[in-house]
C-alpha atoms as a printed R data frame, in Angstrom:
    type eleno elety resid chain resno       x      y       z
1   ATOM     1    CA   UNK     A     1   0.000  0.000   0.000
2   ATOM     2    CA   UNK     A     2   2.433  2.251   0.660
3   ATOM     3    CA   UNK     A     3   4.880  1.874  -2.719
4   ATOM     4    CA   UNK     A     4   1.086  2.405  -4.303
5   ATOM     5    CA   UNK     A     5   1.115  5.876  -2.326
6   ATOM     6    CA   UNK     A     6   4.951  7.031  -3.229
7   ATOM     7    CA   UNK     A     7   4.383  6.244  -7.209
8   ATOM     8    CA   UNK     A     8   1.367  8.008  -7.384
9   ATOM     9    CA   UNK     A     9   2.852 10.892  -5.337
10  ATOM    10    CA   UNK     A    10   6.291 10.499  -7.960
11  ATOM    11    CA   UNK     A    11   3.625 10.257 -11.029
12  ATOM    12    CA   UNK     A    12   1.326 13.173 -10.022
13  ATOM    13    CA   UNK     A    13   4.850 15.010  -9.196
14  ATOM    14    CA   UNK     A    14   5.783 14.569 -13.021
15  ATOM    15    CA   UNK     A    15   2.601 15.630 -14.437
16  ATOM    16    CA   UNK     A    16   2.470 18.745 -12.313
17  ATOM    17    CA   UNK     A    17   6.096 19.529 -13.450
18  ATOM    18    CA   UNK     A    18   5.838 18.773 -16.814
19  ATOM    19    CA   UNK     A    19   2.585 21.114 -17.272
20  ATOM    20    CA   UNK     A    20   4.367 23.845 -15.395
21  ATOM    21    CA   UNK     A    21   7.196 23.560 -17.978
22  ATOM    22    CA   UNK     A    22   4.863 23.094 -20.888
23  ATOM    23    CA   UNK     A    23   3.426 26.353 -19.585
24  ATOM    24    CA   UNK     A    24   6.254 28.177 -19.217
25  ATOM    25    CA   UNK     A    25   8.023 27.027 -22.512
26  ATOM    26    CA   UNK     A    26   4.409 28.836 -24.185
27  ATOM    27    CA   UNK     A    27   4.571 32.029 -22.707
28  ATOM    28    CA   UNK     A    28   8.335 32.276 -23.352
29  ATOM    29    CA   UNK     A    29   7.561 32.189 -27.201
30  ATOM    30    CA   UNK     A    30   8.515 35.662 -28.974
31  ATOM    31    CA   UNK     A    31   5.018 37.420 -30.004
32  ATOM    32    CA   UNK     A    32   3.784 36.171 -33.301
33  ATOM    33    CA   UNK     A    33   2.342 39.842 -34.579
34  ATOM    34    CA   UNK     A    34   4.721 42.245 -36.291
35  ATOM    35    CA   UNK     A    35   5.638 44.906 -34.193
36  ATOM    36    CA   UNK     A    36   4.373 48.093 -35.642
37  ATOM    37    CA   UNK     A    37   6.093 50.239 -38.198
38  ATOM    38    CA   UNK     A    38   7.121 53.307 -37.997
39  ATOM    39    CA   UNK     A    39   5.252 55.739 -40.649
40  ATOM    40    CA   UNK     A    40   7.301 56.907 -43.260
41  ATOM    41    CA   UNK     A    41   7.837 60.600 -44.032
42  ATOM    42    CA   UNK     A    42   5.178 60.808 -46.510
43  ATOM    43    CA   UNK     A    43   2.696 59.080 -44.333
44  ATOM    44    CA   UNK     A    44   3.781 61.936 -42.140
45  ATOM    45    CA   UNK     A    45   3.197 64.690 -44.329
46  ATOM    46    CA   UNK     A    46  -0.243 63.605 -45.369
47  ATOM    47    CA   UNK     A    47  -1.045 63.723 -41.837
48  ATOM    48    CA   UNK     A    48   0.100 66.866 -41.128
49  ATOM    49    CA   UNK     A    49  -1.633 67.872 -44.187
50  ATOM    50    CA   UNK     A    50  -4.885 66.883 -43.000
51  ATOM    51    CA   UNK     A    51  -4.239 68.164 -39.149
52  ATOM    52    CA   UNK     A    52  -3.632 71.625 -40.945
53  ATOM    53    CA   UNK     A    53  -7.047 71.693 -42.744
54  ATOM    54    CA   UNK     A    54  -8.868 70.857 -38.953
55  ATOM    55    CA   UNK     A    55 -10.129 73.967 -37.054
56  ATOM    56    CA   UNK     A    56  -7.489 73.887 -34.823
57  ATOM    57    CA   UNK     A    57  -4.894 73.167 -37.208
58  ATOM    58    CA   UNK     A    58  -6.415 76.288 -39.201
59  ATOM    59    CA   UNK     A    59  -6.146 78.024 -35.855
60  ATOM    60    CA   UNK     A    60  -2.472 76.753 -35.116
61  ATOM    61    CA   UNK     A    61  -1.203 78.254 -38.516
62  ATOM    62    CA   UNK     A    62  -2.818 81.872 -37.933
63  ATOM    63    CA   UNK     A    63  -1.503 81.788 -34.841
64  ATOM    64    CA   UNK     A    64   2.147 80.844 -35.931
65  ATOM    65    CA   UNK     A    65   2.194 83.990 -38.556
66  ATOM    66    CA   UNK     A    66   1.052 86.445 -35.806
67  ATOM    67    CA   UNK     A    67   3.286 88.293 -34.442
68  ATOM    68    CA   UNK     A    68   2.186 87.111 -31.049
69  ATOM    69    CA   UNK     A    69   2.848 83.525 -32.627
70  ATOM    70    CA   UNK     A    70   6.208 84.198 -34.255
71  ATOM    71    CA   UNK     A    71   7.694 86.058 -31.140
72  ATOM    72    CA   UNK     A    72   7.260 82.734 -28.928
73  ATOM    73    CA   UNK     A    73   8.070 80.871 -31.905
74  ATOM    74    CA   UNK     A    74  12.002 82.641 -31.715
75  ATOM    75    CA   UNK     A    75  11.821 82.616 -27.781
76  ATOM    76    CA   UNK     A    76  11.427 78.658 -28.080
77  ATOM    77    CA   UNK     A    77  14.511 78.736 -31.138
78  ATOM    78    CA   UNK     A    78  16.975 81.187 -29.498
79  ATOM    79    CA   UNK     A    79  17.463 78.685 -26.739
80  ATOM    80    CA   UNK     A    80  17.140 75.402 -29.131
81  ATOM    81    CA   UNK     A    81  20.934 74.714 -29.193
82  ATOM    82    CA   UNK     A    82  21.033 74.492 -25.216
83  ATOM    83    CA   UNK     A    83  18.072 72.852 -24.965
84  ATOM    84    CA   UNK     A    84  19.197 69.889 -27.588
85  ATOM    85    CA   UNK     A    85  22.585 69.519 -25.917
86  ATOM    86    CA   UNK     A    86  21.202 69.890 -22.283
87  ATOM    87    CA   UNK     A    87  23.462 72.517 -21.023
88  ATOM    88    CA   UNK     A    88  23.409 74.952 -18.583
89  ATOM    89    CA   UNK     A    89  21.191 78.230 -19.107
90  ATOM    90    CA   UNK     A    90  21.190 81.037 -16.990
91  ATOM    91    CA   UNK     A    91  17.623 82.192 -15.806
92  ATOM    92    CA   UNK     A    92  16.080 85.271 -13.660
93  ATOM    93    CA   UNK     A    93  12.881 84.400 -11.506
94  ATOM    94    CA   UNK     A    94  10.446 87.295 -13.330
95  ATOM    95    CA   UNK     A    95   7.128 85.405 -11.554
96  ATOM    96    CA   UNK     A    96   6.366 83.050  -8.824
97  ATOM    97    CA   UNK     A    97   3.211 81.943 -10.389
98  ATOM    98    CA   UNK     A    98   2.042 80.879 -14.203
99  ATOM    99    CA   UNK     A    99   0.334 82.926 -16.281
100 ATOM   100    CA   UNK     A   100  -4.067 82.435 -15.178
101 ATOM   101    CA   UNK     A   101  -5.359 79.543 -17.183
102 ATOM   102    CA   UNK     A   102  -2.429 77.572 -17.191
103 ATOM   103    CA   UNK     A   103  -2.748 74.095 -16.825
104 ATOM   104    CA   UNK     A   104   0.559 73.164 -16.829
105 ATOM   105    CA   UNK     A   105   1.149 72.097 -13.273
106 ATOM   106    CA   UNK     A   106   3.929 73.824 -10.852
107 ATOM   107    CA   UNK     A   107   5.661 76.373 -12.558
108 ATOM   108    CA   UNK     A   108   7.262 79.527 -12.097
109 ATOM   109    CA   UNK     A   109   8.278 82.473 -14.943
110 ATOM   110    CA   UNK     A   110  11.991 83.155 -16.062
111 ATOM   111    CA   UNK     A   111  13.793 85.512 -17.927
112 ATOM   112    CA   UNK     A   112  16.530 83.713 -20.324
113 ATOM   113    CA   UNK     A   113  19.016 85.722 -22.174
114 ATOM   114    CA   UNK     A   114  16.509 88.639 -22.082
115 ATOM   115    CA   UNK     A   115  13.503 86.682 -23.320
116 ATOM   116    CA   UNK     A   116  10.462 85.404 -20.763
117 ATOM   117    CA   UNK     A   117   9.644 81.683 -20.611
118 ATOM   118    CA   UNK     A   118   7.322 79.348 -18.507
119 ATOM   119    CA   UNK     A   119   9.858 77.038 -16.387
120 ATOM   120    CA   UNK     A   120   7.530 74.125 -15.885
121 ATOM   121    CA   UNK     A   121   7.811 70.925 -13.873
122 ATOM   122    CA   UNK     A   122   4.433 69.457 -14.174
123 ATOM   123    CA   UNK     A   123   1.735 68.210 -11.702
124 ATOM   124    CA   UNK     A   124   2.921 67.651  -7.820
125 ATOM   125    CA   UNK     A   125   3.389 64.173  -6.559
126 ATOM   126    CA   UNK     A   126   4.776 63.883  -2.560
127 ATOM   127    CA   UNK     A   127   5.783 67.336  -2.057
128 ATOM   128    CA   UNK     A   128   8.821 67.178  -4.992
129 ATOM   129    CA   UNK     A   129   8.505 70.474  -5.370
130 ATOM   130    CA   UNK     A   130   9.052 71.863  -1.608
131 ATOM   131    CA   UNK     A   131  12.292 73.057  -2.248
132 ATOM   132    CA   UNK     A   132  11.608 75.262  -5.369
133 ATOM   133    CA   UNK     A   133   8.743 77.063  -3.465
134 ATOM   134    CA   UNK     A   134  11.345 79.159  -1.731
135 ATOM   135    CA   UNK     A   135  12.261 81.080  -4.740
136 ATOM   136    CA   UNK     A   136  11.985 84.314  -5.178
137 ATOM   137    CA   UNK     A   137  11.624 87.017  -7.783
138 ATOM   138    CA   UNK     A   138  15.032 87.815  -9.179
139 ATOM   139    CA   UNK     A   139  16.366 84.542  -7.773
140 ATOM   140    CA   UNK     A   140  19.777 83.791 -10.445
141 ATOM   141    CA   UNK     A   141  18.840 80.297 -11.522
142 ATOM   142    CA   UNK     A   142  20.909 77.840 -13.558
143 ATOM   143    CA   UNK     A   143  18.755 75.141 -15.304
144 ATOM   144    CA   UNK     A   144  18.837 72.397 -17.807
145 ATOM   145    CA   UNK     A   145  15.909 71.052 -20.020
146 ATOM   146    CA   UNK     A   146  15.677 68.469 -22.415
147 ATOM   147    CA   UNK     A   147  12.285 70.260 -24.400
148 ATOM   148    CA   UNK     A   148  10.985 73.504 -25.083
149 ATOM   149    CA   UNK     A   149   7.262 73.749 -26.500
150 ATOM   150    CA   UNK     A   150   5.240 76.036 -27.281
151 ATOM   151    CA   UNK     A   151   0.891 76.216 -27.250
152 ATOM   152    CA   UNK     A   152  -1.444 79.351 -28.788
153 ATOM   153    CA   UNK     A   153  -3.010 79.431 -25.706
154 ATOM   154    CA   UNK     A   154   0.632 80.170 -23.801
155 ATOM   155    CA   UNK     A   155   2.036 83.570 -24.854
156 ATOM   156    CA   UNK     A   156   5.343 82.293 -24.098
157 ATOM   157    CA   UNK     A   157   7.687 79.172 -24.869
158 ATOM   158    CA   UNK     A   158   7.422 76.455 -22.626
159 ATOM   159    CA   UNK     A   159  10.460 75.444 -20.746
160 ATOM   160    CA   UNK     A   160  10.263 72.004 -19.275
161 ATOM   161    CA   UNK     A   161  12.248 72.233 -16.037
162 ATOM   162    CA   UNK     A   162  14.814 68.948 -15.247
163 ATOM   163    CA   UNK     A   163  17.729 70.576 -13.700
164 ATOM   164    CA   UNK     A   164  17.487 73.488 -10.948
165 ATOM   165    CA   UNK     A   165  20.751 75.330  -9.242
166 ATOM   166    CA   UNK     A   166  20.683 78.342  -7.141
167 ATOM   167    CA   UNK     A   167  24.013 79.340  -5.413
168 ATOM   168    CA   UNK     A   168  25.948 76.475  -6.388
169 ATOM   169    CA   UNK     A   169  22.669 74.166  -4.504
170 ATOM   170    CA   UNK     A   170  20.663 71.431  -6.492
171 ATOM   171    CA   UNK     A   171  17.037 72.626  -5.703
172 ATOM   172    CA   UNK     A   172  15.333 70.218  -7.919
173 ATOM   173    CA   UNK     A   173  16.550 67.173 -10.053
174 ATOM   174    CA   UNK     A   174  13.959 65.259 -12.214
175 ATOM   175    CA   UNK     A   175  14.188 61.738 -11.583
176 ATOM   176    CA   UNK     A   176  14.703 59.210 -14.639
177 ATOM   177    CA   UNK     A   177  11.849 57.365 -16.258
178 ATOM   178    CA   UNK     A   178  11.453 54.146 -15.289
179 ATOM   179    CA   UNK     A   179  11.408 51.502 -17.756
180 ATOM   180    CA   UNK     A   180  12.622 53.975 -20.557
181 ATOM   181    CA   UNK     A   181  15.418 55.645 -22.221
């Protein structure tokens, strides 16, 4: 009675580690669908061409050849270079708050190399922000970005803050995406 007991313990051993293997060999199998392609530049351009002839994208282009438009338009390129190579810029606290409206989270105003700009850091999680809420207005501020945008509704460029020094102090650092480049 009791070899009867040890096979069928050995036998319903194998068959629950063979199905766990099985299992795992099927979910370790590479994805049968083709991962997506990128669209090509023409693909591209036809949608860009039919986002221009939308309402907004008729609103986008009037808005571009005003001068309103074009002045944040050479805000957001006179600081391109810097922002593509993440240097250091040297900023002037103009504002401690956004312009009304904006929706674009914590923020303060700066002046860079004589222009304004909206130094942005997006919506609050766990009190990140503490530190940069003791700035003041003409605070010398050195700060690094990795994108500048730019929105009609925003009559200046859009700074989006990574990187903040003031006397030789790191006030705020942006923390790197997880799970990404």
């Amino acid at each position: 009675m009791m070899k009867k007991v040890m096979y069928l313990l050995i036998l319903l051993l194998v068959v629950v580690s063979g199905l766990v293997f099985a299992n795992r060999e099927i979910k370790s199998e590479p994805s049968k669908k083709p991962a997506p392609k990128p669209p090509t530049a023409a693909e591209m351009n036809a949608g860009l061409k039919q986002w221009e002839a939308t309402p907004e994208g008729i609103k986008f282009k009037k808005w571009e050849a005003a001068p309103e438009g074009k002045k944040v338009l050479d805000g957001a390129a006179k600081i391109r270079r810097q922002i593509n190579a993440v240097t250091n810029m040297e900023a002037v606290v103009t504002a401690l708050s956004l312009p009304p409206g904006s929706r674009l989270g914590f923020g303060v105003m700066v002046r860079i190399d004589g222009d304004d700009y909206i130094l942005s850091f997006g919506l609050e999680t766990a009190n990140e922000f503490q530190q940069l809420r003791s700035l003041k207005v003409n605070d010398k501020l050195i700060i690094r970005s990795h994108s500048v945008s730019y929105a009609p509704k925003y009559a200046y460029p859009i700074v989006q803050g990574d990187y903040v020094e003031r006397d030789r102090k790191i006030m705020y650092k942006r923390a790197p995406r997880k799970g990404g480049c």
